[in-house]
C-alpha positions as CSV (number, residue, x, y, z in Angstrom):
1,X,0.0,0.0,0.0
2,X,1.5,3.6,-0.8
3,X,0.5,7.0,0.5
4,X,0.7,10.4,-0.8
5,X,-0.4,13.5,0.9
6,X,-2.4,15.8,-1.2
7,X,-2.9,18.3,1.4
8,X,-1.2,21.3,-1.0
9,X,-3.7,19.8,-4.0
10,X,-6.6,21.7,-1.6
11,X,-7.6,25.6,-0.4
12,X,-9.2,25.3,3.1
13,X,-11.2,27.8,4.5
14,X,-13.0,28.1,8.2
15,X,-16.6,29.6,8.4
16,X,-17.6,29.9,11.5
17,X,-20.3,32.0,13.7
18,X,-23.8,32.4,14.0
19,X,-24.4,33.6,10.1
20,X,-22.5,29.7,9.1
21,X,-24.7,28.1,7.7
22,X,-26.5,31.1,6.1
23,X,-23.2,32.0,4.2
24,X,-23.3,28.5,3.5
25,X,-26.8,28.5,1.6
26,X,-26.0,31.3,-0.3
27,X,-22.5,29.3,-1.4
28,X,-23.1,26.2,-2.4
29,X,-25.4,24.4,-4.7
30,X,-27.2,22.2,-1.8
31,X,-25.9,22.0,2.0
32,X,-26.3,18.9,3.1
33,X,-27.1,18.1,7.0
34,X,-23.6,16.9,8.6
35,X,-23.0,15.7,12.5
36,X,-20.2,17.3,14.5
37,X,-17.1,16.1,12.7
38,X,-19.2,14.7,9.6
39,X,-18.3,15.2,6.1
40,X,-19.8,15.0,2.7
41,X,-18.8,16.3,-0.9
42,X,-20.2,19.6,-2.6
43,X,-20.6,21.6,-4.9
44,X,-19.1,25.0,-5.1
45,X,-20.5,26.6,-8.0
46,X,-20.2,23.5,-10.3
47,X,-16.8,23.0,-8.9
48,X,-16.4,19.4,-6.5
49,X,-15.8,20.5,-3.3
50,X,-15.7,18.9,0.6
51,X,-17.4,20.4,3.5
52,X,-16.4,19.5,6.8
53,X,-18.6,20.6,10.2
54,X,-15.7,21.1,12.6
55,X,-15.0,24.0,14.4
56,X,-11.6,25.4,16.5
57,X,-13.7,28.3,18.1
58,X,-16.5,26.8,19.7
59,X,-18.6,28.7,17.5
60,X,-21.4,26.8,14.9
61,X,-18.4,26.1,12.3
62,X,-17.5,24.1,8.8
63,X,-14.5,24.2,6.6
64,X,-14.7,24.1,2.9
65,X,-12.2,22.7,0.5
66,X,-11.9,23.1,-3.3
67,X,-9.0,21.9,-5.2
68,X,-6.2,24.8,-5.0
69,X,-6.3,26.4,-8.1
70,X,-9.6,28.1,-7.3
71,X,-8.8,29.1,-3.6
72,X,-8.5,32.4,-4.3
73,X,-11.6,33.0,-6.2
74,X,-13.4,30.8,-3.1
75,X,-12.0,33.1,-0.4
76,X,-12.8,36.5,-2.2
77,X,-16.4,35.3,-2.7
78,X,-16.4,34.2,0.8
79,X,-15.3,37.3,2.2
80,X,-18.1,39.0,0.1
81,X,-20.6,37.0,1.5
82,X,-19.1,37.7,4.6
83,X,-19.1,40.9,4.5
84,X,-22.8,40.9,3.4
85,X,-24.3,39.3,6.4
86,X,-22.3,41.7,8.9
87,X,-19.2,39.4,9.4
88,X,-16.1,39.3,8.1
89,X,-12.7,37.7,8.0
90,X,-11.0,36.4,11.3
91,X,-7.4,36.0,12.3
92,X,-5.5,33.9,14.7
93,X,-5.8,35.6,18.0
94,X,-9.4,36.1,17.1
95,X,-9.8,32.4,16.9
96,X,-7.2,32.0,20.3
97,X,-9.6,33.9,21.9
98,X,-12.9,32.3,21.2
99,X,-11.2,28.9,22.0
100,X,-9.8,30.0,25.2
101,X,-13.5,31.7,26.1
102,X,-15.0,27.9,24.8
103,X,-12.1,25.6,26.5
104,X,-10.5,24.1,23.7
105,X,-7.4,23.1,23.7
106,X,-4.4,23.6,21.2
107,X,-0.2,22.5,20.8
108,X,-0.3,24.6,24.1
109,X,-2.4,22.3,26.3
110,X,-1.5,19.6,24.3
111,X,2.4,19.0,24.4
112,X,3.1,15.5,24.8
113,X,3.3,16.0,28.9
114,X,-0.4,15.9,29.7
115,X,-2.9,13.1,29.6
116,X,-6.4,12.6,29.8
117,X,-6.8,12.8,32.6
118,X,-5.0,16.0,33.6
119,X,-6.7,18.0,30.7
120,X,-10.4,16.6,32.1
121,X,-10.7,14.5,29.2
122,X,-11.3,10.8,30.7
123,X,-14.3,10.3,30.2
124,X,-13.2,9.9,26.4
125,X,-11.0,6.9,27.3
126,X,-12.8,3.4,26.6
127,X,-14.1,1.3,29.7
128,X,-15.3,-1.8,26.9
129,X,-12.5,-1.7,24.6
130,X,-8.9,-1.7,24.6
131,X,-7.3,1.4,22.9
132,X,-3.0,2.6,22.7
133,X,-2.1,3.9,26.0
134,X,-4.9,2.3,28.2
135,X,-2.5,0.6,30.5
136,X,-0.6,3.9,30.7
137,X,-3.6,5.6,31.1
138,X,-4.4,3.7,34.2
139,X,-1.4,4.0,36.3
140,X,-2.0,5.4,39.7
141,X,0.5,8.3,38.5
142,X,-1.5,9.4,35.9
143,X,-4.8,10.1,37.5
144,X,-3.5,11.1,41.0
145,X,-5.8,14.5,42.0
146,X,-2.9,16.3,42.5
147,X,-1.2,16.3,39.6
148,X,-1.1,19.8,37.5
149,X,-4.9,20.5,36.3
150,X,-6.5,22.1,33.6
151,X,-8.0,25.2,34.3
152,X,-9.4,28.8,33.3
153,X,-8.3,31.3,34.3
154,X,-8.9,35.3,35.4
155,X,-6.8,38.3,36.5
156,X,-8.7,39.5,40.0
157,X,-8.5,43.4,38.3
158,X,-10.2,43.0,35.2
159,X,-7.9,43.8,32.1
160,X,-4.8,43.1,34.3
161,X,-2.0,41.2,31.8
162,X,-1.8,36.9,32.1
163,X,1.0,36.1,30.3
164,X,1.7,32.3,28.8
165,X,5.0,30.0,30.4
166,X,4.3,32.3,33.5
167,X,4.1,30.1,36.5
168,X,1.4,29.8,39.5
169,X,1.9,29.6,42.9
170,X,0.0,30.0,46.4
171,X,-1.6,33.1,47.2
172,X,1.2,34.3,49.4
173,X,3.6,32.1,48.9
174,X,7.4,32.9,48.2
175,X,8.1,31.9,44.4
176,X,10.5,29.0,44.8
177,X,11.2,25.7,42.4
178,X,9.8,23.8,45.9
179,X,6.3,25.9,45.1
180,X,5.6,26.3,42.2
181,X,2.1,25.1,41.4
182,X,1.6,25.1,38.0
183,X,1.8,27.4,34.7
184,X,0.2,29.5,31.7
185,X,-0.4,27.7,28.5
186,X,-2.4,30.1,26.5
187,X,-3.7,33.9,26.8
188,X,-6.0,36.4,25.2
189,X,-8.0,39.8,25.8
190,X,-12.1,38.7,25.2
191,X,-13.4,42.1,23.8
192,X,-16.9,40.2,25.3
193,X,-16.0,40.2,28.8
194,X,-14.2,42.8,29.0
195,X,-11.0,40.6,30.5
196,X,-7.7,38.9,29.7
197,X,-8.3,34.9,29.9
198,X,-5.9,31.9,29.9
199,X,-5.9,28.4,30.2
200,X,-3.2,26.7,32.4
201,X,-2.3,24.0,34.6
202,X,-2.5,24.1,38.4
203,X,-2.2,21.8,40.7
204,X,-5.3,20.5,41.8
205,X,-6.6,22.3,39.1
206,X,-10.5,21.0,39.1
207,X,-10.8,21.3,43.1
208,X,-9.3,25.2,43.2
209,X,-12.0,26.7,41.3
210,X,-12.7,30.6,42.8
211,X,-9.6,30.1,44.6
212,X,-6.9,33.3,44.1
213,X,-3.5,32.1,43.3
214,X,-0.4,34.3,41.7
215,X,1.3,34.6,38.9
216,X,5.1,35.0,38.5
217,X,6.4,35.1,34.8
């Protein structure tokens, strides 16, 4: 059996927000009805096309492929659309923010030094079939309450900076190796809340929730 990627054959595009599937009917020939993470072919203005329902900003959300050559025609008439229905193009802290706002995760959360379990995700982990990594999965180590924790978090004065790699520690507690608690993964200012969020780890994470604890970057 031989593989060959074809990922440069295809121009990918993100729709997302509240006006998706609108854009969408105004786009493509038919939309068809797809589950979370479904896919299905289309057709973008006679030209074969795939349309994916996945979303990285927590938002109602597709992506649309069409072979390369005409991805630049497909984003100009997407941004028209866009544009039409009040919306517009979106860049990457845009979409860091709404993920961080939503609780998804990214390369920040996950590095290759977290599990399951650690990032609240354990419920995802087969208990009727086996699966790579269940024995590792089910070491004592891995699911001990206190390892370092996902969690969300908020300055105490609203707009106040939270900076990622910045490490967390006990209110009141002198900032040694011995205390350190945890760290920032990921930050952003949400023009909604009126805030700077992150995601980090913490130890204890889950339990800690409305707790104060301090940063030192």
């Amino acid at each position: 059996v031989a593989f060959a990627s074809v990922t440069e054959h295809w121009a990918q595009f993100a729709i997302a927000g509240p006006e998706a599937q609108a854009l969408l009917a105004l786009l493509l020939d038919e939309v068809p009805a797809l589950p979370f993470m479904g896919c299905a072919p289309v057709s973008v203005a006679g030209v074969a096309g795939r349309l994916f329902r996945i979303s990285f900003s927590g938002e109602t959300g597709y992506e649309l492929a069409v072979p390369a050559r005409w991805g630049d025609a497909l984003w100009r008439q997407l941004v028209a659309l866009a544009e039409g229905l009040g919306g517009g193009p979106y860049g990457m802290e845009a979409l860091n923010v709404l993920r961080i706002e939503k609780g998804f995760l990214t390369h920040a959360e996950l590095h290759g030094r977290t599990t399951a379990f650690d990032l609240g995700l354990q419920r995802m982990l087969s208990e009727r079939k086996d699966f790579i990594g269940r024995a590792a999965a089910q070491r004592e180590g891995w699911t001990d309450p206190a390892r370092e924790r996902l969690v969300g978090l908020r300055p105490v004065t609203p707009g106040a900076a939270i900076l990622p790699g910045a490490h967390l520690f006990d209110e009141g507690a002198r900032a040694t190796r011995e205390t350190d608690r945890g760290y920032v993964t990921s930050a952003g200012f949400s023009p909604t809340l009126g805030t700077t969020l992150a995601l980090g780890f913490l130890q204890h994470g889950p339990e800690r929730l409305g707790e104060r604890v301090a940063m030192v970057d």
